[in-house]
N, CA, C and O atoms as a Tinker XYZ file with bonds, in Angstrom:
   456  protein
     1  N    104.795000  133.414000  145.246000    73     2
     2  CA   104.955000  132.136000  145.912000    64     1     3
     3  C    106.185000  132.210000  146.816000    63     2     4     5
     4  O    107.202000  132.844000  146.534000    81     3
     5  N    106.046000  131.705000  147.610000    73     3     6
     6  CA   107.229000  131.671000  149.204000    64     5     7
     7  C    108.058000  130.647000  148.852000    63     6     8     9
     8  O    107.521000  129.540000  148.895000    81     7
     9  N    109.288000  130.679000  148.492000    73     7    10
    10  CA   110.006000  130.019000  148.125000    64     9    11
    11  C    111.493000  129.767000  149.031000    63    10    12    13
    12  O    112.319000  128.907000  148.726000    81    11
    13  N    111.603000  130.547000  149.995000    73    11    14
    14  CA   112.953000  130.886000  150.851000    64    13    15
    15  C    112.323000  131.408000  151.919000    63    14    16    17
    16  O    111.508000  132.313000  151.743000    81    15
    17  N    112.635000  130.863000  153.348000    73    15    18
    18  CA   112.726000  131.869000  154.485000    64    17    19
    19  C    113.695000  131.349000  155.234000    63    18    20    21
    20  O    114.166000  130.214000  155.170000    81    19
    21  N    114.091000  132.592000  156.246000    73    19    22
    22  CA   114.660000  132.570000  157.005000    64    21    23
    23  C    114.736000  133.434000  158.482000    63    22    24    25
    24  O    114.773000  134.662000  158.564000    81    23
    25  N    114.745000  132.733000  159.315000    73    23    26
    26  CA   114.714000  133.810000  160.671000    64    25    27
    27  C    114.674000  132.561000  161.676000    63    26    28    29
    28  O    115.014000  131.394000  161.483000    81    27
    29  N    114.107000  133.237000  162.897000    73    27    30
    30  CA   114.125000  133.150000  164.458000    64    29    31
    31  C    112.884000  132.303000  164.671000    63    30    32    33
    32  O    111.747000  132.771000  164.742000    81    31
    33  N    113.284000  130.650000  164.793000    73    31    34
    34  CA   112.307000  129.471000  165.373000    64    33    35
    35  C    111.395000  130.502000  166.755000    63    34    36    37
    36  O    111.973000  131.187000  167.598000    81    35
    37  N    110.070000  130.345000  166.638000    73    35    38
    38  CA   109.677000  131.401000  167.826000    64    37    39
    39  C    108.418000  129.987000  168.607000    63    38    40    41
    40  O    108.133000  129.981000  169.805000    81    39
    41  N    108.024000  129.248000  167.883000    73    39    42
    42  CA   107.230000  127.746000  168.398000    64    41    43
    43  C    107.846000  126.720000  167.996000    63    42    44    45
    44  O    108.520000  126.777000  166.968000    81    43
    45  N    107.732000  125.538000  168.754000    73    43    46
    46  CA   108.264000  124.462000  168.078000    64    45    47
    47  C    107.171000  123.109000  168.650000    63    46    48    49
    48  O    106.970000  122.535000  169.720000    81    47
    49  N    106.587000  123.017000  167.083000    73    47    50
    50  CA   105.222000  121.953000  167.479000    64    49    51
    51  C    105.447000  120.489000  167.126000    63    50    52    53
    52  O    106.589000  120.153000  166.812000    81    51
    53  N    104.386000  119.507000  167.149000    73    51    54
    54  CA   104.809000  118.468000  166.886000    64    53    55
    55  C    105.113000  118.155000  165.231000    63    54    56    57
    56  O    105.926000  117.231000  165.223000    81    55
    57  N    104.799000  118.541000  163.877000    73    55    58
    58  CA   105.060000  118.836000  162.728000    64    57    59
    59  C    105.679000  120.028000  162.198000    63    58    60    61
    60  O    105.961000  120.278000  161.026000    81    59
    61  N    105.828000  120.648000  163.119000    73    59    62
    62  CA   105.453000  122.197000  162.324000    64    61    63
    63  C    106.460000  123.335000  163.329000    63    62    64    65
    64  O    106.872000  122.985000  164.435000    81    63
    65  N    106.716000  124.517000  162.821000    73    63    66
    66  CA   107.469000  125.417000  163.336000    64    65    67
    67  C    106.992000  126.861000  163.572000    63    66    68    69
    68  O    106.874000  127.281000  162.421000    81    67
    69  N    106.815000  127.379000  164.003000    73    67    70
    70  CA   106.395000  129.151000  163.445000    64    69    71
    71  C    107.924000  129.972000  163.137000    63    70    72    73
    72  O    108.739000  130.087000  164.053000    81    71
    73  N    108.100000  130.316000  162.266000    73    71    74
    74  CA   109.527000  130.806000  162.088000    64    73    75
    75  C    109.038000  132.770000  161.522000    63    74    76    77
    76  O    108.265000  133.275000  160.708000    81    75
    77  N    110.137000  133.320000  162.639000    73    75    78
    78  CA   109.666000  134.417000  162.511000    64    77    79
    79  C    110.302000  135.112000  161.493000    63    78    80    81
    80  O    111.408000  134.739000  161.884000    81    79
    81  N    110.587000  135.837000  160.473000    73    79    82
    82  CA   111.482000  136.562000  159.874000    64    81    83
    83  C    111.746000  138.023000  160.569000    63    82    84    85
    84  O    111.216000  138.570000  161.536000    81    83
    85  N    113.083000  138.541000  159.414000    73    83    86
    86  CA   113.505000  139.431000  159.849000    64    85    87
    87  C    112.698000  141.124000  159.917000    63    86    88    89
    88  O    113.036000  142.080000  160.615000    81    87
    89  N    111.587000  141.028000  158.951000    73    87    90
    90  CA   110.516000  141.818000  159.364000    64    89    91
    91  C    109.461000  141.677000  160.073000    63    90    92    93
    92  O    108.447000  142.362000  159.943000    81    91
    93  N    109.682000  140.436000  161.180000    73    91    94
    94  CA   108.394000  140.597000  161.911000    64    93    95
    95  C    107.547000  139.651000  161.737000    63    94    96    97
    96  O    106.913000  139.135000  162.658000    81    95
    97  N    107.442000  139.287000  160.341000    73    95    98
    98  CA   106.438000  138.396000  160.197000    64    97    99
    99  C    106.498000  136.901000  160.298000    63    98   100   101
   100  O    107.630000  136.456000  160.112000    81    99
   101  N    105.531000  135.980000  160.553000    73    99   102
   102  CA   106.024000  134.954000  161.340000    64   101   103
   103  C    104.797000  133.689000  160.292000    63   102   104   105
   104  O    103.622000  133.765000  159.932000    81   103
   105  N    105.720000  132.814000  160.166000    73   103   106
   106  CA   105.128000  132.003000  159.160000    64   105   107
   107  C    104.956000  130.254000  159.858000    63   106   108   109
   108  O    105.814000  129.773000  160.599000    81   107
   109  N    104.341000  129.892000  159.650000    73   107   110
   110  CA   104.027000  127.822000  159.996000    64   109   111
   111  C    104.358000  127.553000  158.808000    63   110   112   113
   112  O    104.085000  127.987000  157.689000    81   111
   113  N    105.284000  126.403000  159.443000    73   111   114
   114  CA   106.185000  125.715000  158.382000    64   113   115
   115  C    105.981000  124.307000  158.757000    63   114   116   117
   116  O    106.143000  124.027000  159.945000    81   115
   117  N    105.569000  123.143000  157.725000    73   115   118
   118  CA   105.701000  121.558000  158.726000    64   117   119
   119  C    106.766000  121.693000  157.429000    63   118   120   121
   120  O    106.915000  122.165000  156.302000    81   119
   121  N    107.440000  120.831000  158.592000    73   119   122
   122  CA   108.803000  120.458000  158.580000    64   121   123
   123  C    109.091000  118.706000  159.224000    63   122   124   125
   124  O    108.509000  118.312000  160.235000    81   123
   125  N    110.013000  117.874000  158.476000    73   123   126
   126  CA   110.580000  116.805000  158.590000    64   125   127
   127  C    110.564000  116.327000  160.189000    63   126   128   129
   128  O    110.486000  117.274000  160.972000    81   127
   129  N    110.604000  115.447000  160.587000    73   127   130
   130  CA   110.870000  115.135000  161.936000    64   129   131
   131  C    112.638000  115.428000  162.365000    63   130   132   133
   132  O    113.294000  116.031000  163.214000    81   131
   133  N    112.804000  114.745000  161.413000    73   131   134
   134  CA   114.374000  115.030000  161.573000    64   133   135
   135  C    114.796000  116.622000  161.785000    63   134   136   137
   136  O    115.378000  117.010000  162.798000    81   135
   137  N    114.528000  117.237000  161.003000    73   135   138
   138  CA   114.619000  118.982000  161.345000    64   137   139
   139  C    114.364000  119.409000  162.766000    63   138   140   141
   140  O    114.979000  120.091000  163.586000    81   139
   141  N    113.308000  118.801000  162.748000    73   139   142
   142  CA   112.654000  119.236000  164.411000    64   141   143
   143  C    112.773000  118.642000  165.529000    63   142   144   145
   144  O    112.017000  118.870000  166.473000    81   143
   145  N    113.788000  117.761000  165.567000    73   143   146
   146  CA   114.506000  116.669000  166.535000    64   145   147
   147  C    115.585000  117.782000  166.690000    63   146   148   149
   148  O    115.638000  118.104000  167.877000    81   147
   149  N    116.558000  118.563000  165.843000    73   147   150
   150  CA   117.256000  119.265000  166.248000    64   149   151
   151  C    117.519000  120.790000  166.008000    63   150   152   153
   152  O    118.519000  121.483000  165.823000    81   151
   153  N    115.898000  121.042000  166.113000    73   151   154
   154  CA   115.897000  122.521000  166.160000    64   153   155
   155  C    115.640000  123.032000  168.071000    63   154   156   157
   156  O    115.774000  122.416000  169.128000    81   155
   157  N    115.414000  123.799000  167.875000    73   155   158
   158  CA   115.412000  124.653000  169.494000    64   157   159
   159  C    114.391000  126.138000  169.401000    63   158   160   161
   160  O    114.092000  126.625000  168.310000    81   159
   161  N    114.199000  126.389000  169.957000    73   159   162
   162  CA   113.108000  128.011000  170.173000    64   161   163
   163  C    114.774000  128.476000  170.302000    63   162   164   165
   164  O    115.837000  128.223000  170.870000    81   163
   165  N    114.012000  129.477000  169.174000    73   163   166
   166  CA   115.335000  131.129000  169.491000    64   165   167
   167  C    116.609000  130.382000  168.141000    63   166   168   169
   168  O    117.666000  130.952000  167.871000    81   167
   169  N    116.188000  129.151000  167.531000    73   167   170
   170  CA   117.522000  129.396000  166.712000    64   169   171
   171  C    117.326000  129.901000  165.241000    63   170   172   173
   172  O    116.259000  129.648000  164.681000    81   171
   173  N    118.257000  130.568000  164.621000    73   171   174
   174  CA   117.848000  130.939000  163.174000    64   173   175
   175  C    118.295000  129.801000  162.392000    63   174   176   177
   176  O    119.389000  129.249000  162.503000    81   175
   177  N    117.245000  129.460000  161.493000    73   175   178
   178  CA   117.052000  128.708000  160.974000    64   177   179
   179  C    116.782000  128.741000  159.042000    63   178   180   181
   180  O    115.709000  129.319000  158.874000    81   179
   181  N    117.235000  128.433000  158.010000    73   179   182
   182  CA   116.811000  128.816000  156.648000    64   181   183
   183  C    116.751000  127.454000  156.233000    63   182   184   185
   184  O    117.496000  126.482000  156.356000    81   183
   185  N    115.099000  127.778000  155.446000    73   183   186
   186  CA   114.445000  126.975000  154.942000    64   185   187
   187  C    114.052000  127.082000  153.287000    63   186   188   189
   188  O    113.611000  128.087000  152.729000    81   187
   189  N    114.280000  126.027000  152.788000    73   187   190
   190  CA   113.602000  126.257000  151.148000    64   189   191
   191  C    111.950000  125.611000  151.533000    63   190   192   193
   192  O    111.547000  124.721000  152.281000    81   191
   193  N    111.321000  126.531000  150.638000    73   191   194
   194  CA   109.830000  126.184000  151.065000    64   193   195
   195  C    109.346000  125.853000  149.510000    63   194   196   197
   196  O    109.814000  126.245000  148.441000    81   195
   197  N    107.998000  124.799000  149.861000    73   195   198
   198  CA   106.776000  124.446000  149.084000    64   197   199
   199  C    105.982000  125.136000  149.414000    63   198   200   201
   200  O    105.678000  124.876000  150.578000    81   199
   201  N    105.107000  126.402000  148.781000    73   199   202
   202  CA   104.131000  126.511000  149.137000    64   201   203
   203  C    103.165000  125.626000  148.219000    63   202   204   205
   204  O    103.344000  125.110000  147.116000    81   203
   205  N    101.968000  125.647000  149.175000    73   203   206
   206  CA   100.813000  124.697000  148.196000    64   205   207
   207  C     99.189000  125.510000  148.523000    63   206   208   209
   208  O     98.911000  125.627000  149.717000    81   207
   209  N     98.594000  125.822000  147.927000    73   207   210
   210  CA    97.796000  126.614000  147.672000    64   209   211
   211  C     96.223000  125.745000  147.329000    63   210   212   213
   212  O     95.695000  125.349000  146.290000    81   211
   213  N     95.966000  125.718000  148.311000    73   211   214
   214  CA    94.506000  124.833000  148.332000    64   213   215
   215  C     93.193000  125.994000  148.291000    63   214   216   217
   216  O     93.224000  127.164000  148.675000    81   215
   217  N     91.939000  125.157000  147.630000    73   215   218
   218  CA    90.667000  126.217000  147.876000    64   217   219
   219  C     90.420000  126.857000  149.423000    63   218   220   221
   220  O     89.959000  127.994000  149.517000    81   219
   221  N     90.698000  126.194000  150.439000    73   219   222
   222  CA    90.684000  126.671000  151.381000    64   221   223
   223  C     92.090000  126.713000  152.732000    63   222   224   225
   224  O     91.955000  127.016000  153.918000    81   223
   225  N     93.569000  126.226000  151.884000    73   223   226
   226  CA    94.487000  127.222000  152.597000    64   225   227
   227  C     95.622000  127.089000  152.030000    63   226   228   229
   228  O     95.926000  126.227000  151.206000    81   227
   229  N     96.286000  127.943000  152.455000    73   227   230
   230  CA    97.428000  127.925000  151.652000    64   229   231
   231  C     99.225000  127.424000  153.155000    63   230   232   233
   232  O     99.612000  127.977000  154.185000    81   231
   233  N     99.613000  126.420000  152.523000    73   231   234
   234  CA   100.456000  125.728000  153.585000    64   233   235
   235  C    102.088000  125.826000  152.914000    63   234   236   237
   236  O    102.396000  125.928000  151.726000    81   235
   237  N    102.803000  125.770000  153.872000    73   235   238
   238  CA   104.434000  125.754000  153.841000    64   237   239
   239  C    105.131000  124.628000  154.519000    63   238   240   241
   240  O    105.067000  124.263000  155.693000    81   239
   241  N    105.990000  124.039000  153.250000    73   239   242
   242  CA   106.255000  123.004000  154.066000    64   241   243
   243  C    107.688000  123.449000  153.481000    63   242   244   245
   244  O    108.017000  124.039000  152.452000    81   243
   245  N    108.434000  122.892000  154.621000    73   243   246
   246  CA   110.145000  123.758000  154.591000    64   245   247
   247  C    111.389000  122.541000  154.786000    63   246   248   249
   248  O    111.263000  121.660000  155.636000    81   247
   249  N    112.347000  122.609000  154.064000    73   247   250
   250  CA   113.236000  121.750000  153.936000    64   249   251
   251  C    114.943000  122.664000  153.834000    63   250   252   253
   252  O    115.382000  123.600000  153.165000    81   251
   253  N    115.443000  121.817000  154.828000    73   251   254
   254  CA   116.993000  122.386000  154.963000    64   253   255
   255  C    117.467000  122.207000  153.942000    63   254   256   257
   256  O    118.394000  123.010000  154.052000    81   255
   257  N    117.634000  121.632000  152.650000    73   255   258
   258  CA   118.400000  121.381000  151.627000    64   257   259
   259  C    117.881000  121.773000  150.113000    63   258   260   261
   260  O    117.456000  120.760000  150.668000    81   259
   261  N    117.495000  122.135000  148.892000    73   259   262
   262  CA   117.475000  121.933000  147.916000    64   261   263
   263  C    116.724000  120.773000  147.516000    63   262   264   265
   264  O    115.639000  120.594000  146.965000    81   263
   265  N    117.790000  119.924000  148.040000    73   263   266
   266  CA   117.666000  118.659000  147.862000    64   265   267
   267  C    116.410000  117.632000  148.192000    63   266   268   269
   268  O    115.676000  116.947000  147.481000    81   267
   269  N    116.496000  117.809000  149.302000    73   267   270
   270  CA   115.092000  117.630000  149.783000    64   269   271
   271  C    113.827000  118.210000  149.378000    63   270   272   273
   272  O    112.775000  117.579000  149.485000    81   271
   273  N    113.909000  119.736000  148.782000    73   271   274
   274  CA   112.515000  120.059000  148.340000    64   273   275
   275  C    112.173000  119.063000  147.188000    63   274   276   277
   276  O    111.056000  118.600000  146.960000    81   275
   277  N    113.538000  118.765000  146.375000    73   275   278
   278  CA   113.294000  118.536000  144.598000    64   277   279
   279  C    112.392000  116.757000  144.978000    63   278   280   281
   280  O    111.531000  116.130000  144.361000    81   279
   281  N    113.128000  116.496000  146.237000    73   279   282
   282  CA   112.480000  114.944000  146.386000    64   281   283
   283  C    111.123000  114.974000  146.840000    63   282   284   285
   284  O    110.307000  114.061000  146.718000    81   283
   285  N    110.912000  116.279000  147.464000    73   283   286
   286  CA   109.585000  116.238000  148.291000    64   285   287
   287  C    108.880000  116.738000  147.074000    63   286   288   289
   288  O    107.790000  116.165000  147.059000    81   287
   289  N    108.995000  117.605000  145.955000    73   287   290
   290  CA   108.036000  117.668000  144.697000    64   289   291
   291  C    108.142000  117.035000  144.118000    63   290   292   293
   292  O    107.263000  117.143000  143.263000    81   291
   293  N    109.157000  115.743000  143.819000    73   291   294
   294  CA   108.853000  114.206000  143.001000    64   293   295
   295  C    107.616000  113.556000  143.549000    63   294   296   297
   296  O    106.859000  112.900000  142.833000    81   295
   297  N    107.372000  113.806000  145.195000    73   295   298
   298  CA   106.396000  112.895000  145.370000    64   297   299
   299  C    105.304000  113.146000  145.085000    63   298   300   301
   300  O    104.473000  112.299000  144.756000    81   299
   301  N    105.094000  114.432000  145.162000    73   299   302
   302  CA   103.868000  115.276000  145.071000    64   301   303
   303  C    103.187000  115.110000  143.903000    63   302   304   305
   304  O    102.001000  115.410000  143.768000    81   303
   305  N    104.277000  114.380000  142.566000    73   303   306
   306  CA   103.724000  114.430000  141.309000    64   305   307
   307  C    103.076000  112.813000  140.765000    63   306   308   309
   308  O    102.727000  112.505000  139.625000    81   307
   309  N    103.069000  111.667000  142.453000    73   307   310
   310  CA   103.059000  110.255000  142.251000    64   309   311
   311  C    101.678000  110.265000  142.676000    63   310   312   313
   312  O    101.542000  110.602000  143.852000    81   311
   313  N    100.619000  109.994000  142.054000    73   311   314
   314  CA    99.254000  109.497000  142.127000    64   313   315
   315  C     98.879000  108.908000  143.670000    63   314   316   317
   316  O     99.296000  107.770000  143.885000    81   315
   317  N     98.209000  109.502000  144.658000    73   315   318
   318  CA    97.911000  109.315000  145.536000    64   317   319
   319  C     99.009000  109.356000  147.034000    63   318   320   321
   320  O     98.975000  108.950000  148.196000    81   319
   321  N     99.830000  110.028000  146.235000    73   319   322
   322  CA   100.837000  110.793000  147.495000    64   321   323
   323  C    100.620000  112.166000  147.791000    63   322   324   325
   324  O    100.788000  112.997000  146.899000    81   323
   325  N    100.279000  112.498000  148.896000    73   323   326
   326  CA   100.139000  114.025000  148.914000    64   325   327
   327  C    101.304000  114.934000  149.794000    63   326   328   329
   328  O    102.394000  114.368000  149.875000    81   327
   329  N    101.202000  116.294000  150.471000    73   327   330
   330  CA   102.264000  116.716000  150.774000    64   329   331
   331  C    102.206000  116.006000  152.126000    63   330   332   333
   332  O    103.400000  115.865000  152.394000    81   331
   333  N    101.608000  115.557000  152.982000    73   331   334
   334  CA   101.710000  115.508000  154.058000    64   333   335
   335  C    102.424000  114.280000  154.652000    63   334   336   337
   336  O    103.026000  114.261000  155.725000    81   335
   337  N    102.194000  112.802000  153.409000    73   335   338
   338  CA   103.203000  111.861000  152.978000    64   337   339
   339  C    103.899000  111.560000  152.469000    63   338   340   341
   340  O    104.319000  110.405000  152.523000    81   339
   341  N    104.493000  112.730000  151.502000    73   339   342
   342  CA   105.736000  113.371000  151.101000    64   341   343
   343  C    106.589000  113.697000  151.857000    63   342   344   345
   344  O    107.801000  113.631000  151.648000    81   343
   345  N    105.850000  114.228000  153.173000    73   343   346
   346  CA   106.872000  115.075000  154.006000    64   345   347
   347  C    106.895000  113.702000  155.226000    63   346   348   349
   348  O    107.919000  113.735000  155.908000    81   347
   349  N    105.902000  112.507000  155.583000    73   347   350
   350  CA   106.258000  111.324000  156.158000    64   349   351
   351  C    107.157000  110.901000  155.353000    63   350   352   353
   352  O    108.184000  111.110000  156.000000    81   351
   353  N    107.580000  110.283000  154.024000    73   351   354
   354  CA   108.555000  109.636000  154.206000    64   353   355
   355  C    109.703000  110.836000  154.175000    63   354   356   357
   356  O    109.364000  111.270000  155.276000    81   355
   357  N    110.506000  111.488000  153.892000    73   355   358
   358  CA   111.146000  112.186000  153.922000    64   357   359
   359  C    111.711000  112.428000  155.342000    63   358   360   361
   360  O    112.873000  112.757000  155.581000    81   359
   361  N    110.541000  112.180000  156.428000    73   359   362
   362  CA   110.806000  112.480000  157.485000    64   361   363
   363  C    111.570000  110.513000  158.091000    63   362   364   365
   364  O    112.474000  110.312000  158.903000    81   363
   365  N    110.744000  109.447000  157.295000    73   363   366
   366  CA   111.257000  108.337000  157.785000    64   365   367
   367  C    112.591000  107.628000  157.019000    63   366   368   369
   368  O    113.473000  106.963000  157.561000    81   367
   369  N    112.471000  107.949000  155.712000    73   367   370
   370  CA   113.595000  107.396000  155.105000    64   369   371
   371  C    115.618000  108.485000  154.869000    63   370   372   373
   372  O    115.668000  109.511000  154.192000    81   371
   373  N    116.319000  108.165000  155.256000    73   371   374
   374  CA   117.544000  109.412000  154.313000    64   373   375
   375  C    117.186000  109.218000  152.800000    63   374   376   377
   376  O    116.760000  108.257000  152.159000    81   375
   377  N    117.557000  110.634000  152.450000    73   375   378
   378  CA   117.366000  110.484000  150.575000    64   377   379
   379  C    118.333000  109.615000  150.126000    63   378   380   381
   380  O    117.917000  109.149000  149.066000    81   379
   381  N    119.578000  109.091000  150.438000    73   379   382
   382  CA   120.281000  107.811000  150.082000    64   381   383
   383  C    119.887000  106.490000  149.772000    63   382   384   385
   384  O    120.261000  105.760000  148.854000    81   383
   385  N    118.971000  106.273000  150.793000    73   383   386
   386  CA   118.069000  105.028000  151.262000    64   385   387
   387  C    117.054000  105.277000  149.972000    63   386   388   389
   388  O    117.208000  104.620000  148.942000    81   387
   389  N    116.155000  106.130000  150.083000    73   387   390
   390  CA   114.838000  106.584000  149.097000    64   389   391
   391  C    115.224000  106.413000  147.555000    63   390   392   393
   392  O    114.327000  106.246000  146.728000    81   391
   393  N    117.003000  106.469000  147.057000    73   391   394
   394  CA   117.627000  106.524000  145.723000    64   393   395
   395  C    117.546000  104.974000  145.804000    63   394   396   397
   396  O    116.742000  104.252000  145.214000    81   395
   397  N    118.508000  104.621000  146.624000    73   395   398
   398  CA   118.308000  103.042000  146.500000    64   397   399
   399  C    117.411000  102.393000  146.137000    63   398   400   401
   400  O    117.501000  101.766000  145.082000    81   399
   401  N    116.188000  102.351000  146.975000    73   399   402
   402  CA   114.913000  101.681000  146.673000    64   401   403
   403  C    114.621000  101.663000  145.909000    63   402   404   405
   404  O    114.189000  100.611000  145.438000    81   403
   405  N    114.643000  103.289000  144.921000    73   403   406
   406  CA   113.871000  103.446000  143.869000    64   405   407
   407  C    114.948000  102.644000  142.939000    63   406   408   409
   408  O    114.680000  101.456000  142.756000    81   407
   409  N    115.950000  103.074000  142.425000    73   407   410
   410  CA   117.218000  102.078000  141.590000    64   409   411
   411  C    117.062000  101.069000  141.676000    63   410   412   413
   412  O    117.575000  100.389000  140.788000    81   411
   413  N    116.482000  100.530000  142.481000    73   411   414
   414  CA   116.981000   98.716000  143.171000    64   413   415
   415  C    115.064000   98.582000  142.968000    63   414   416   417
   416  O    114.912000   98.141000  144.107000    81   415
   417  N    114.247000   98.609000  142.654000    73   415   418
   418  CA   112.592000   98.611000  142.345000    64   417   419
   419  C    112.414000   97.874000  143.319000    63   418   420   421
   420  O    112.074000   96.717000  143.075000    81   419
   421  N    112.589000   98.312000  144.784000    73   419   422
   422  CA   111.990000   98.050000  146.049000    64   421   423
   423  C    110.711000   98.402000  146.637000    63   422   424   425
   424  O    110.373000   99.026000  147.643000    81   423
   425  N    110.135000   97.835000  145.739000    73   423   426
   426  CA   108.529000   98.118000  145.725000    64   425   427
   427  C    107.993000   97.868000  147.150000    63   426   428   429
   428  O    106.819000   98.224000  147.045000    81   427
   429  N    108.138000   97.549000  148.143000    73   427   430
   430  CA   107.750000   97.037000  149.708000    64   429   431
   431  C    108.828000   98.365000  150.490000    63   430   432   433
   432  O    108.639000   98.457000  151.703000    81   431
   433  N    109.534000   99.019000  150.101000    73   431   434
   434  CA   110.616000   99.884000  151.103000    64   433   435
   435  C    109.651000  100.753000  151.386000    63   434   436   437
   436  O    110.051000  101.214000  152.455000    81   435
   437  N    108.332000  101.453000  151.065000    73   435   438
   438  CA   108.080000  102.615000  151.609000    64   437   439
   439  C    106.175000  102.010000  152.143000    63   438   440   441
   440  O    105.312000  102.802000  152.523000    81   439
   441  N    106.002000  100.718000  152.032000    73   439   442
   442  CA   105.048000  100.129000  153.183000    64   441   443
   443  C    104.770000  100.814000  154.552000    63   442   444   445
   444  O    103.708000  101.112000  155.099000    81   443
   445  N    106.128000  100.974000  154.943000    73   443   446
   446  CA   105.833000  101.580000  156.130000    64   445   447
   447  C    105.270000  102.975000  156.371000    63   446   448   449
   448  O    104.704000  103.233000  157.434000    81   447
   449  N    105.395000  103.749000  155.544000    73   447   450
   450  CA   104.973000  104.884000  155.808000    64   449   451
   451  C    103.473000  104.716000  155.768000    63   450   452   453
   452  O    102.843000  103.842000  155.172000    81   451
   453  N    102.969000  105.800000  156.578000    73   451   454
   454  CA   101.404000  106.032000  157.115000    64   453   455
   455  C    101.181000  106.759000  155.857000    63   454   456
   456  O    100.077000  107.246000  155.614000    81   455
């Protein structure tokens, strides 16, 4: 399981990244909005990754922090959240904000997400 990469941003899409490593090989990563608001082609970049392993593919979703993965596999484990709105709110809320809500049982704070 892909758990760490790191290398040379070589695409930069509207979710997603191709990040090349240092042998060559070059991986798609969706990634946060926030990440990709201030990434660039050509910068090196290290990511902690989710892989997730479906009957028909297997996907990487990559987070600058630790921190962020452990929140993005809390969601993954909430009944009708999957990775792809795991990685929406993550991308709409700071994890500060996301502690709050949850502490404070702000049941309406994450409405907004698609």
């Amino acid at each position: 399981m892909i758990s760490y990469l790191s290398g040379k941003v070589v695409v930069l899409g509207e979710d997603f990244i191709f990040l090349q490593t240092s042998g060559g090989v070059g991986y798609s990563v969706f990634c946060t909005s926030a990440f990709l608001a201030k990434t660039s082609i050509n910068d090196t970049k290290e990511l902690f990754i989710e892989t997730i392993v479906r009957e028909d593919a297997i996907t990487l979703f990559g987070f600058e922090s630790f921190k962020e993965l452990t929140w993005f596999k809390s969601f993954l484990k909430v009944a009708g959240i999957g990775a792809k709105t795991g990685l929406s709110i993550l991308s709409s809320f700071k994890i500060n904000d996301i502690i709050f809500a949850i502490e404070n049982e702000q049941k309406n704070f994450f409405t907004s997400v698609s």
